[in-house]
C-alpha positions in Angstrom: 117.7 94.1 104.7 114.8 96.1 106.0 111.7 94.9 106.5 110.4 96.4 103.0 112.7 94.4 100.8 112.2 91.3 102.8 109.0 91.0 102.7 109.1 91.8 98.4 111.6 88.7 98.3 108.5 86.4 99.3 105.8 86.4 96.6 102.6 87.2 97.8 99.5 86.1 97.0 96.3 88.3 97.3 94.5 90.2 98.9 96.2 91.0 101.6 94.0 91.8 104.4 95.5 94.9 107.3 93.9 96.1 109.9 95.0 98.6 112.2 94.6 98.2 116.4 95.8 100.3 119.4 98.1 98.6 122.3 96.4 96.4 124.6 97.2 95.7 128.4 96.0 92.1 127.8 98.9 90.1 128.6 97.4 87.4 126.4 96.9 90.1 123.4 99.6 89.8 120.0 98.9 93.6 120.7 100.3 93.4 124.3 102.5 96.3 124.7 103.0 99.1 127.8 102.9 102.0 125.5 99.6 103.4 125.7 100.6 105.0 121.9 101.8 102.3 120.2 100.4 100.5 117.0 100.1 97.2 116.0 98.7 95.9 112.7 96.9 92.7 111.7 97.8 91.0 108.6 96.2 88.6 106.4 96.9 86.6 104.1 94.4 84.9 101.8 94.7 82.1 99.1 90.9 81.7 97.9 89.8 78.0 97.2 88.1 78.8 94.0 88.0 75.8 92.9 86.0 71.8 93.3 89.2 70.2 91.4 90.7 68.4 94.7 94.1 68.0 93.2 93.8 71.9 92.3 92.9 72.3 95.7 95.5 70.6 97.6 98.1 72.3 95.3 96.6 75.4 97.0 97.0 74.6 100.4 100.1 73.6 99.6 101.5 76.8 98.6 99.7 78.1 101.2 101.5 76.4 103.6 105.0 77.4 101.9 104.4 81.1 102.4 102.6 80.8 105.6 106.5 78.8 106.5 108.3 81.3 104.7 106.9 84.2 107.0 106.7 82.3 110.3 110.3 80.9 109.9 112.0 84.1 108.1 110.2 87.7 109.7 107.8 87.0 112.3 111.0 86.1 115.2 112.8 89.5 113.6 110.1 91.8 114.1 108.0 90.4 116.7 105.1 89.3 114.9 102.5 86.6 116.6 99.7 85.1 115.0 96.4 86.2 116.3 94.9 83.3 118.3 92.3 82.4 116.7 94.5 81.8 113.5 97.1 79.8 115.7 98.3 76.1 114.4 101.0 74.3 114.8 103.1 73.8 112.3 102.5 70.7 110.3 106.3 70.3 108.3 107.4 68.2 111.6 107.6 67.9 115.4 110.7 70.2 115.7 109.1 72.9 113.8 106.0 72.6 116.2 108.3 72.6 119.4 110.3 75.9 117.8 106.7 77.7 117.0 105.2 76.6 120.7 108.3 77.7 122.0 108.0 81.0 120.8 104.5 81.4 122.1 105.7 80.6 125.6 108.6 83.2 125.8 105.8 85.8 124.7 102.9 85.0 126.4 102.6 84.8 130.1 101.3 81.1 129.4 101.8 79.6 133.1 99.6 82.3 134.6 96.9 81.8 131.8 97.6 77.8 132.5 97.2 78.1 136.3 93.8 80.5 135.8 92.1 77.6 133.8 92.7 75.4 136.3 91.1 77.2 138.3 88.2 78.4 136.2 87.6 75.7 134.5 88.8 72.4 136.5 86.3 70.2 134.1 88.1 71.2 131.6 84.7 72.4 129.6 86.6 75.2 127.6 89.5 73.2 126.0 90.4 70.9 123.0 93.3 69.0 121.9 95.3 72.0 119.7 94.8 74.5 122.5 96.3 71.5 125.2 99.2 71.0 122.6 99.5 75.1 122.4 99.4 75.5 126.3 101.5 72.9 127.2 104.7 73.4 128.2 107.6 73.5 125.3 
């Protein structure tokens, strides 16, 4: 199916956040690409938490979660999408699906190199926490 009809088989909640960015020669960069013309685009997806009801609000981050699964698992490995880093977290439906989504981020991302740099840069390990260890380690 393309891409189109996929995407209006998964129910979305709103907004929906895009933005709009050029190629970057950041190796490190979701936007990473050797075409100087190409164009990548940011999605986001909100849920608002409108709500001080903590069963309401669980339900939410629930769902959240679901879709958030739905698109990880179903079109981000068909078309190449990558979650921008500051949005990256392992997955938290078991350790397989956290070794398949690290994984993925060390056959994109030249994660070695960046692992060998921080060693270097940063031997007291100053500019680290536990997620980014689990995220850089290797799969």
């Amino acid at each position: 199916l393309p891409l189109r009809r996929q995407v209006q088989k998964i129910p979305a909640p709103s907004p929906i956040e895009q933005r709009w960015t050029a190629s970057s020669r950041a190796r490190m960069s979701p936007a990473h690409s050797e075409g100087a013309d190409d164009l990548h685009s940011w999605v986001g997806i909100i849920m608002y938490m409108p709500t001080d009801d903590a069963p309401q609000r669980q339900a939410i981050t629930e769902a959240f979660a679901r879709y958030n699964d739905a698109v990880r698992w179903r079109l981000w490995p068909k078309y190449g999408c990558h979650q921008h880093w500051a949005k990256v977290e392992l997955p938290a439906t078991g350790a397989a699906d956290a070794a398949r989504a690290k994984a993925r981020l060390h056959e994109r991302f030249p994660i070695a190199e960046f692992n060998a740099a921080r060693a270097q840069l940063d031997p007291a390990r100053i500019m680290t926490n536990r997620q980014l260890d689990e995220l850089l380690s290797p799969p």
